[in-house]
C-alpha angles and dihedrals in degrees: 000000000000096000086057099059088044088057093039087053094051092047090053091054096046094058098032085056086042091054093050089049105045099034118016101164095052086041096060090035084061085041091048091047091041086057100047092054094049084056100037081059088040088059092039093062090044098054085036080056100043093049086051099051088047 
């Protein structure tokens, strides 16, 4: 099992460096998205927080 994480893990490096390499610009344009999505839930659970202590 652990060899196949190890493996998993070196797959998903590979392809994430391929994908700089090969295509930067498309690269910083999934980062961006993936950003703004971690802050768009972010905001979600604060606002879901403050609406539940009011």
């Amino acid at each position: 099992m652990a060899q196949a994480k190890k493996i998993a893990l070196y797959v998903v490096v590979v392809f994430v460096l391929y994908t700089i390499i090969t295509s930067p610009a498309r690269a910083a344009d999934l980062v961006q998205i993936g950003f703004e999505g971690i802050s768009s839930a972010a905001q979600g659970v604060g606002q879901f927080m403050s609406e539940l202590v009011r």
